[in-house]
C-alpha positions as CSV (number, residue, x, y, z in Angstrom):
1,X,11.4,-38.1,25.7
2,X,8.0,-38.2,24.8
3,X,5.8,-35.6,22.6
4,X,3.9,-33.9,24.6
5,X,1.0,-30.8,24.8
6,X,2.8,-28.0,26.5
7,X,1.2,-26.5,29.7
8,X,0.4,-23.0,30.6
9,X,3.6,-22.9,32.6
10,X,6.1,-24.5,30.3
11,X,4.6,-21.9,27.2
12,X,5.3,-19.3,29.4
13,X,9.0,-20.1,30.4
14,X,9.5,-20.8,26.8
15,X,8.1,-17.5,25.5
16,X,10.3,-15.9,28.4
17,X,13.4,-17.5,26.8
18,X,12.4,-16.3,23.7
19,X,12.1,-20.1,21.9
20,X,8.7,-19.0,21.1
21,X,8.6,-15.7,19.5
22,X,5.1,-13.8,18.8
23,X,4.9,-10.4,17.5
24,X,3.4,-8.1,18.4
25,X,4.6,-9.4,22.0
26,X,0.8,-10.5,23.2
27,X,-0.3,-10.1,27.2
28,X,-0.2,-13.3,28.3
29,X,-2.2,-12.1,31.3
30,X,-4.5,-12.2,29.1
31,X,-4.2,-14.6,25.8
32,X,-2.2,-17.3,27.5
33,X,-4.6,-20.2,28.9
34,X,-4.5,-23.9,30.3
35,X,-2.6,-25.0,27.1
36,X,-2.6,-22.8,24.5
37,X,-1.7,-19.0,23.6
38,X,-5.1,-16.8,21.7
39,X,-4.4,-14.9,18.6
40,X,-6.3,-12.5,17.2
41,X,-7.5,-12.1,13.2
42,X,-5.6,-10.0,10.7
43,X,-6.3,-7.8,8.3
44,X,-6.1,-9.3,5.6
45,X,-8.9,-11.9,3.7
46,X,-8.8,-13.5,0.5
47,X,-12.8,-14.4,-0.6
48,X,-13.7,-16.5,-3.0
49,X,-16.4,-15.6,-5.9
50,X,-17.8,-18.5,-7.0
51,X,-19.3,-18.4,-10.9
52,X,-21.6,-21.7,-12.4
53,X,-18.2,-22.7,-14.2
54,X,-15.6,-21.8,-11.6
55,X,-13.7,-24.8,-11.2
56,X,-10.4,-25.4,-9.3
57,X,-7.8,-28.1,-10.9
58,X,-5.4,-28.7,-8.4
59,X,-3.3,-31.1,-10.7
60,X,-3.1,-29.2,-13.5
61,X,-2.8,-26.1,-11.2
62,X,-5.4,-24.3,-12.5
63,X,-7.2,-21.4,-11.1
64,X,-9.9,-19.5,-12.4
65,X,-9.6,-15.5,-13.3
66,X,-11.1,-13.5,-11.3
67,X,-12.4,-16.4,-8.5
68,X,-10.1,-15.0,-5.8
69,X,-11.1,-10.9,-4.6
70,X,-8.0,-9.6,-1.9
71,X,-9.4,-7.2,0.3
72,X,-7.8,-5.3,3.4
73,X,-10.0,-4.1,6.2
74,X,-9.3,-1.1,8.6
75,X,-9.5,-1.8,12.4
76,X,-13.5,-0.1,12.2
77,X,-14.0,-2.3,9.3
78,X,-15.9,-5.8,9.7
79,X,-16.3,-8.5,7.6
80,X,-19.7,-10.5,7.5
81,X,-19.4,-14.2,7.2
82,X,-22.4,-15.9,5.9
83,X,-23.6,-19.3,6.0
84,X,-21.5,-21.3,3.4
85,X,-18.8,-19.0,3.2
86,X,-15.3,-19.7,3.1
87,X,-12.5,-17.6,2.8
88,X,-8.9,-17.5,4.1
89,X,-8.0,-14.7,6.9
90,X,-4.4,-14.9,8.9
91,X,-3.8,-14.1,12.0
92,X,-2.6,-10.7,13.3
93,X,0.4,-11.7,14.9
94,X,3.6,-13.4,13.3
95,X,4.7,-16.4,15.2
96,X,8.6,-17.8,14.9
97,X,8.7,-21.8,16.1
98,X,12.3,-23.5,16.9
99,X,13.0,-27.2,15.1
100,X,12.1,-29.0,18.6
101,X,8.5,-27.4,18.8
102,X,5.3,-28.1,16.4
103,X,1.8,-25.8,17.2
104,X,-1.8,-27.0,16.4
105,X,-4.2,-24.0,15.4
106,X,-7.6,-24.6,16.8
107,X,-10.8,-22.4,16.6
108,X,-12.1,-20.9,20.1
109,X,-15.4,-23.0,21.1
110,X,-17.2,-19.8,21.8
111,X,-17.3,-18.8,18.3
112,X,-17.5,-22.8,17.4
113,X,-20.7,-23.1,18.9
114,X,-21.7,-20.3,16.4
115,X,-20.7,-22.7,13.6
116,X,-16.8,-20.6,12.6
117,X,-14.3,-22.8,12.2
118,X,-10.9,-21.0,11.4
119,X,-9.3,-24.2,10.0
120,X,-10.8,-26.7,7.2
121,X,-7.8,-29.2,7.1
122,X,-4.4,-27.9,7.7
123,X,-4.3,-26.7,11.6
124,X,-0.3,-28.4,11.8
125,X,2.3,-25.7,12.1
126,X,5.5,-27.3,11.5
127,X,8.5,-26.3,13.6
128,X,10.8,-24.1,12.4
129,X,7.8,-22.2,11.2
130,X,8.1,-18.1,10.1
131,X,5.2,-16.1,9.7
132,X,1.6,-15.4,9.8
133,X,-0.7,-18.3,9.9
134,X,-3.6,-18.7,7.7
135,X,-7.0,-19.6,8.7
136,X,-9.8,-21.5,6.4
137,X,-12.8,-19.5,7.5
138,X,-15.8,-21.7,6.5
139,X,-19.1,-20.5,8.3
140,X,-21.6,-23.9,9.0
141,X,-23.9,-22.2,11.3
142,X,-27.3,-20.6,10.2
143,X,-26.6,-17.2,10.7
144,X,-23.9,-14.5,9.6
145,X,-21.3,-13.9,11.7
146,X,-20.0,-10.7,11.8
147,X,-15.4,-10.5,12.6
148,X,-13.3,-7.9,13.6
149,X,-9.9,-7.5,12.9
150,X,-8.0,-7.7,16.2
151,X,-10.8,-9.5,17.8
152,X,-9.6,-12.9,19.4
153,X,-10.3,-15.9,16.6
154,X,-8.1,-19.3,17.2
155,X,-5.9,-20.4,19.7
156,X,-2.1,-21.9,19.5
157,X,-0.9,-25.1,21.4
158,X,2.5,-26.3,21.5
159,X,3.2,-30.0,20.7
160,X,7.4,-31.0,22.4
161,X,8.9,-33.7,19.7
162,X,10.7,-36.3,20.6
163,X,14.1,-34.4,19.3
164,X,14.4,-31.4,17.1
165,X,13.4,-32.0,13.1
166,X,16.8,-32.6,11.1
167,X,15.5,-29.1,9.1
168,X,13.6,-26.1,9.9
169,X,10.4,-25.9,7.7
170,X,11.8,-22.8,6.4
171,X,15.3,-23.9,5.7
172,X,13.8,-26.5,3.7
173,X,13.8,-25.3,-0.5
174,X,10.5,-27.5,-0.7
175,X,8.3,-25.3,1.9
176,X,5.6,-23.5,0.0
177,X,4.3,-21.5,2.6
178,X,7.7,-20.1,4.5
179,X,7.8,-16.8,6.2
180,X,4.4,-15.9,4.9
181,X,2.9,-12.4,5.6
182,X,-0.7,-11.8,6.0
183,X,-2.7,-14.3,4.6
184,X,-1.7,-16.4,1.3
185,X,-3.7,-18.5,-1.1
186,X,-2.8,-21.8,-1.8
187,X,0.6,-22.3,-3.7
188,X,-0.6,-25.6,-5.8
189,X,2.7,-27.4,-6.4
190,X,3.7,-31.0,-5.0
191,X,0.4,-32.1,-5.1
């Protein structure tokens, strides 16, 4: 069998036989498209204060006090994003992948061509996944953009594998980021 990019049709059947789970249960009416399921933004944001001698040391696994601020936002509430910011969201909805299924997070291209991307570096989900997914919000544009919680921000497509993985991600002791709720900063060990 070859790995493939699910369609709109075989996402479907496999959310209707509950292989992919998303909850809240989304409309697919409405969120599924050619290839790929939408997902909306959390709650949740972690932003990052930087000082003139913040520095990160990913080796030694060092983090400076006080460099990451946790805030929560209400579903009025908005969070301004401006030029140069980064900071980590997740998404709204929890997603449960079986061991024969991998996801790639991508931004949508109508907020890309404002300059948000929802993923620096790690869009993989691995199969067998549990959770929320986290998203590295990094403005490029020139302008602030302004998010809503709820409001659609990235989109999920489904890669088949070849056969299932010989361990689900979170069966596996080593997975740092297993059954994650709302949105997590980085865990720094195995680097």
């Amino acid at each position: 069998m070859n790995i493939m990019i699910l369609s709109d049709r075989d996402i479907k059947t496999k959310f209707d036989n509950q292989e992919i789970l998303i909850d809240p249960k989304p409309d697919l009416n409405e969120v599924l498209g050619t290839v790929s399921i939408d997902l909306t933004l959390g709650h949740d944001f972690i932003l990052y204060r930087s000082s003139s001698n913040s520095v990160i040391d990913a080796v030694d696994k060092i983090i400076p006090e006080g460099l990451e601020e946790k805030i929560t936002l209400a579903d009025s509430d908005t969070l301004v994003i401006r030029p140069r910011d980064f900071v980590l969201g997740s998404t709204y909805e929890k997603i449960v992948l079986p061991n024969n299924l991998a996801g790639r997070l991508e931004g949508k291209s109508s907020l890309g061509r404002f300059g948000l991307v929802i993923h620096s570096t790690a869009g993989k989900v691995d199969p067998g996944f549990k959770g929320n997914l986290v998203l590295e919000i990094t403005n490029i544009g020139t302008v602030p953009i302004v998010l809503h919680p709820k409001m659609r921000i990235c989109q999920l497509l489904f890669e088949q594998l070849s056969q299932p993985t010989s361990i689900a991600y979170t069966d596996r002791e080593s997975s740092k980021y297993k059954n994650q709720e709302k949105t997590v900063g980085s865990v720094l060990g195995g680097l």
